[in-house]
N, C-alpha and C positions, 0 to 999 in steps of 0.2 A: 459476420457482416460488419463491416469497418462502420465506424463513425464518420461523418459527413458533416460538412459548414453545416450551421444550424441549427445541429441533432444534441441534442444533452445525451447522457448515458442511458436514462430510461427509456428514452424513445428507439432504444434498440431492442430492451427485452424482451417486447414480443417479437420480435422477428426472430433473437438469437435465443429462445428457451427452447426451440423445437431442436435446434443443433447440439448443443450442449445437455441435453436429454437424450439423444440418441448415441452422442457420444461417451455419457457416463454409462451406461446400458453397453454399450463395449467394449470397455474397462472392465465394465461387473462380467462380464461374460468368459473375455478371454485373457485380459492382465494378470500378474501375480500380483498378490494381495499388498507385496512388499514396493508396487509401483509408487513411485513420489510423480504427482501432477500438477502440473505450474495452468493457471489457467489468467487470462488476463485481469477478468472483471471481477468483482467482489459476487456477486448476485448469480451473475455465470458458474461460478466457479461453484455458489454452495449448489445449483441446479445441479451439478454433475455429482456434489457428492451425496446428493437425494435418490440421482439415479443410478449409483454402484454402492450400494446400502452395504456388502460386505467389504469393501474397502477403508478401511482406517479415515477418519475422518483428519486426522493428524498429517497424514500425507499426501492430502490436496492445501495447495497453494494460491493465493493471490496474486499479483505484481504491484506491488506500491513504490520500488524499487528505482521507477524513472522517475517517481516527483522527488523519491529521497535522492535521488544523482544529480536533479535538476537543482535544487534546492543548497545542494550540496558543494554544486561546481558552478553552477551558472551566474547564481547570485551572492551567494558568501564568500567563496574562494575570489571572486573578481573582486569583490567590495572591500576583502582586506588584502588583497595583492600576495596571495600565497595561493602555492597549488592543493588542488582539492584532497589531495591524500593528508595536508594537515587539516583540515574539518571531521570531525568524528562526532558520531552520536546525535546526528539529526531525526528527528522521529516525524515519518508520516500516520497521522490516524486517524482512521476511520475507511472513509469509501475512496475507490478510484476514479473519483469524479469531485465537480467543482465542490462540493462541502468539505473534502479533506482536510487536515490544518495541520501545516508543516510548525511543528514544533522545534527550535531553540534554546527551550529552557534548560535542555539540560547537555548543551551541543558545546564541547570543545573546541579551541581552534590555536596551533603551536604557528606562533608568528617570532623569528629566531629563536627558535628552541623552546620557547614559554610555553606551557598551556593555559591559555586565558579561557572564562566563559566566555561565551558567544556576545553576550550584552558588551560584556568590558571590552573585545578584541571591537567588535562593531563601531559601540559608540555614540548608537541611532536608534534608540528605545523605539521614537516614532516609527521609524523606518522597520525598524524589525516587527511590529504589530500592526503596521500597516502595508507596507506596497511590500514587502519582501513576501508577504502571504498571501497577499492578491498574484501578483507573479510566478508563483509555482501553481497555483491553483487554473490561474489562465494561461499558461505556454504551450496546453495541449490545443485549446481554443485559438492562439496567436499561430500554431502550426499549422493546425488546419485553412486557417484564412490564408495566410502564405502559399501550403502546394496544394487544396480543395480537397487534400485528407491525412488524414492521421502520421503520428509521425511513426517511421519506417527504421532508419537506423541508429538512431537513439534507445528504440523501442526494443532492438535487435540485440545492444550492447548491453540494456539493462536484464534482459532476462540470463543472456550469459552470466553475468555478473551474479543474478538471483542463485542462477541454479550449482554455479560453482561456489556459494558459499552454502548450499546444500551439502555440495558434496565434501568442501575440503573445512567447514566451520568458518567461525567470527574469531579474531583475532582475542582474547580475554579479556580487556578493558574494554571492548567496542560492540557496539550493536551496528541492528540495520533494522529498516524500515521492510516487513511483509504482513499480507492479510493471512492471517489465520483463520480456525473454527475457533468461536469464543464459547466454554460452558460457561460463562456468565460469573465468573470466578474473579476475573480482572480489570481493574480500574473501573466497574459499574456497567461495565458493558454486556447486554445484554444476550442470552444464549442464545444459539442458531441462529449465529451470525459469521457471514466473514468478516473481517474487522482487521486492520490495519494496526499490530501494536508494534513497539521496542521490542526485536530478537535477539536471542541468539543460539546459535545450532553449534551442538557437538556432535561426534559419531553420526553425524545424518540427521538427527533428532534436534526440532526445534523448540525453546522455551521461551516461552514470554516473559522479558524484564519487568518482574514485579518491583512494587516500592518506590515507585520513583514519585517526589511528592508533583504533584498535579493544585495548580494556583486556580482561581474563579477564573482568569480569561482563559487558561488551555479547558478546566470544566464543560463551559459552555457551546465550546466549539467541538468538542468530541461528544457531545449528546446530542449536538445539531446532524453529527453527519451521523450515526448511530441511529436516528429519528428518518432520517433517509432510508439507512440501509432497511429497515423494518418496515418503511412502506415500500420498498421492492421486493424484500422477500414476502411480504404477503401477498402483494399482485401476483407474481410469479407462482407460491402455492398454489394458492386456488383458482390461477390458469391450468397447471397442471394436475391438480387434485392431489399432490399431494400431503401427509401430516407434519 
């Protein structure tokens, strides 16, 4: 069920936990075990891997991958007048919805051949903690007011994008932005969650960029959307009963 002027993410789940329940239930029944499954929504997505219990929790997927595209080309790449393939290492985290927090801190940007950080290449400390984070965060919200629903080919180009660095990896020095299962292992976040870290996939297999130091304003903003995603997935539990 698409999103709709109006609609926040939550006010989808119940309507889309009966779908994505019947669909993980289809997976478990007739997939091979070795299936990788891209699902859009953080909450959606852990619904399906509740409901195909013997599939790998490892190879269901989130999409965070348009706000990291978004973030990545729409706003930086224009702001420092280079094309988006020099921007590297923007991190979205947490939920697919407006608490996400497109992180910076630790984002590359080669302007004639330099690799500058993102702060020095920018130049707008303000700007980069403030409206550049409000702007990824509301573009899905400015789309929808524009065509009265969600965006369609954007949305289209980033899941290509997801699933072909599935398939072919991350370049070595570079990550990307997807929701994983978190066992509560990394950066504080909490287990039996999808969760939005720093990746990167080899052989098919994705691992979460550990290490990376984390300041009090990225802290805070990843335990807000985290604090989200926990009050969805407990809704969504005990809609469905399950543990």
């Amino acid at each position: 069920m698409p999103r709709r002027k109006g609609m926040e993410r939550k006010d989808l789940l119940k309507d889309n936990v009966a779908i994505f329940k019947s669909q993980g239930a289809a997976l478990e029944k007739y997939a091979k075990k070795t299936v990788k499954v891209l699902v859009v929504g953080n909450t959606n997505c852990l619904i399906a891997t509740k409901s195909a219990p013997s599939i790998p929790k490892e190879n269901f997927s989130c999409l965070t991958r348009l706000d990291h595209n978004r973030a990545r080309s729409q706003v930086l790449a224009i702001r420092c007048g280079v094309p988006a393939t020099n921007v590297k290492n923007i991190i979205i985290w947490g939920n697919n919805s407006s608490t996400q927090y497109p992180d910076v801190h630790h984002c590359l940007v080669n302007i004639s051949g330099s690799e500058l950080a993102c702060f020095d290449a920018v130049k707008d400390d303000a700007w980069l903690k403030g409206d550049f984070i409000a702007t990824v965060k509301q573009r899905g919200a400015a789309v929808i007011k524009a065509r009265k629903l969600s965006s369609a080919m954007s949305a289209a180009k980033a899941i290509c994008d997801h699933m072909r660095d599935i398939w072919s990896g991350t370049p070595q020095d570079e990550f990307t932005s997807m929701g994983v299962y978190s066992s509560g292992n990394s950066y504080g976040v909490p287990a039996d969650l999808i969760y939005s870290f720093p990746i990167q996939i080899k052989d098919k297999n994705w691992t979460i960029v550990d290490g990376l130091a984390i300041n009090d304003f990225s802290r805070s903003r990843m335990d807000a959307t985290a604090a989200e995603l926990i009050e969805e997935r407990d809704m969504v539990v005990s809609f469905l009963g399950y543990d």
